[in-house]
C-alpha positions as CSV (number, residue, x, y, z in Angstrom):
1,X,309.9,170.1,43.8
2,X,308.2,169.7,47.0
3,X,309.4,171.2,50.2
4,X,309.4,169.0,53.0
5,X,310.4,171.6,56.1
6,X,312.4,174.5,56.2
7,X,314.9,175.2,59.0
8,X,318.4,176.9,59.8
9,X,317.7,178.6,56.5
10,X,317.7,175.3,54.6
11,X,315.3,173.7,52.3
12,X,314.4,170.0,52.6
13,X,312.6,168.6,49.7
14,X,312.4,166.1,46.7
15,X,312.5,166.6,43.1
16,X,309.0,165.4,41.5
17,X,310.8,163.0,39.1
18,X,312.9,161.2,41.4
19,X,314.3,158.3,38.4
20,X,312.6,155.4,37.1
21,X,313.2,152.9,39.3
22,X,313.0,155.6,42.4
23,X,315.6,155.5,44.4
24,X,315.2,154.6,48.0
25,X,314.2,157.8,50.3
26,X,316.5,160.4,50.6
27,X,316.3,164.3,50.8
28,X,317.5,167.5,48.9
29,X,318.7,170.0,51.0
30,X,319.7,173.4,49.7
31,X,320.8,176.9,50.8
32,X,321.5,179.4,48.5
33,X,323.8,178.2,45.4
34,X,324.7,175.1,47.4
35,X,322.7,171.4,48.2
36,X,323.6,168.3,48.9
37,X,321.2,164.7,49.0
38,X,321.2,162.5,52.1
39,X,319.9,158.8,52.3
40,X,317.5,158.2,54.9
41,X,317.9,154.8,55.4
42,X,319.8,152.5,57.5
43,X,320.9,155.7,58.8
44,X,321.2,159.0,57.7
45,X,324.2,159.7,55.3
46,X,325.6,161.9,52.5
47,X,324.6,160.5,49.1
48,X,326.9,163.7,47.2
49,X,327.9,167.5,48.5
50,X,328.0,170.4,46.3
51,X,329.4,173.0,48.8
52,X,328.6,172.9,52.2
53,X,331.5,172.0,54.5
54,X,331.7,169.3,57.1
55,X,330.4,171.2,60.1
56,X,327.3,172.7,58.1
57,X,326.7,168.5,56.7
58,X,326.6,167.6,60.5
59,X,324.0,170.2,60.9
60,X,321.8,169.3,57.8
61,X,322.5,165.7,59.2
62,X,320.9,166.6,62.7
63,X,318.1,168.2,61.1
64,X,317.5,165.2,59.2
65,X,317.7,162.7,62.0
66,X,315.3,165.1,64.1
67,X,312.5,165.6,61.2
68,X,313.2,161.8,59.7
69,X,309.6,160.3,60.4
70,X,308.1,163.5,59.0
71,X,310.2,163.0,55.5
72,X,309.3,159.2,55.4
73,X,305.9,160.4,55.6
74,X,306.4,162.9,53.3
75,X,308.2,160.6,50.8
76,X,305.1,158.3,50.9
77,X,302.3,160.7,50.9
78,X,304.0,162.5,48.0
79,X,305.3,159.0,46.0
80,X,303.1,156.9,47.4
């Protein structure tokens, strides 16, 4: 599972085997026992929530939005 960033005490990152077709990008995000995935694209979004509440998503969502170039890269470098 590579880690994309860290920041606010999350971790952003992809799972190696991300399903055959891959899915468009997206990002895991976790934090201790909890994580959530957010679409990248056409605009960053929840994709499922297992515990964070609404203020901490808009948080993880303004993290995304301010690092989203460097996870597109990311995406590609790692997936190709």
């Amino acid at each position: 599972m590579p880690t994309v960033f860290r920041a606010g005490g999350f971790r952003f990152f992809f799972y190696s085997n991300e399903g055959d077709p891959r899915e468009p990008v997206h990002i895991h995000i976790e934090r201790g026992d909890m994580e959530a995935k957010f679409w990248i694209n056409p605009g960053v979004r929840v994709a499922y929530n297992d515990g964070f509440n609404a203020k901490v998503l808009r948080e993880i969502a303004d993290l995304i939005e301010a690092n989203k170039e460097r996870i597109e890269e990311a995406w590609g470098g790692f997936f190709g």
